[in-house]
C-alpha positions, 0 to 999 in steps of 0.5 A, a space after each residue: 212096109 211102107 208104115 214100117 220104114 217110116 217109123 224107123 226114119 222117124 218121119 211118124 212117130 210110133 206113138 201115133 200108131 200105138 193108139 190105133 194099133 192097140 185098138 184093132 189089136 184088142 178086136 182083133 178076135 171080132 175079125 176071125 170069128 165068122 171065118 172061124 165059125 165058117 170052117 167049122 160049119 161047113 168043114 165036110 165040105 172043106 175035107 171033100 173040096 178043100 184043094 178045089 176051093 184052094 186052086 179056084 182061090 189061087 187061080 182067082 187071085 192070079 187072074 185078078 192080079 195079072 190083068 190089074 197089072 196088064 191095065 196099069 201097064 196099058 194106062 201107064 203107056 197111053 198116059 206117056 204116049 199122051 203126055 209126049 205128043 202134047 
């Protein structure tokens, strides 16, 4: 977003992301094929266990999230407390 919005402003110009972007644009096939392969080599474990593997992602990801987020909180208030006693 933040990319976008600054070459609406102009403050990049899109010619300096045409030149990377059309680089990873024209792998971007190399990115998918190990996840694609993956699917297909193990897709009876998918259909067996494809919603426990997806709620273990989800719960993983909000776990992850939500205690990154509380530690930067908890940071972000001793760096206050710190800042205000000196």
């Amino acid at each position: 977003m933040i990319l976008f919005v600054a070459m609406l402003t102009k403050v990049i110009p899109v010619r300096y992301v045409r030149r990377g972007s059309s680089l990873l644009l024209s792998e971007m096939l190399l990115f998918f094929i190990p996840a694609v392969v993956a699917i297909i080599n193990y897709f009876d474990i998918l259909e067996n266990e494809g919603i426990r593997i997806l709620v273990v992602i989800v719960l993983s990801t909000t776990i992850v999230l939500s205690a990154t987020a509380y530690i930067v909180d908890k940071v972000f208030k001793y760096e206050l407390r710190k800042r205000e006693k000196c």
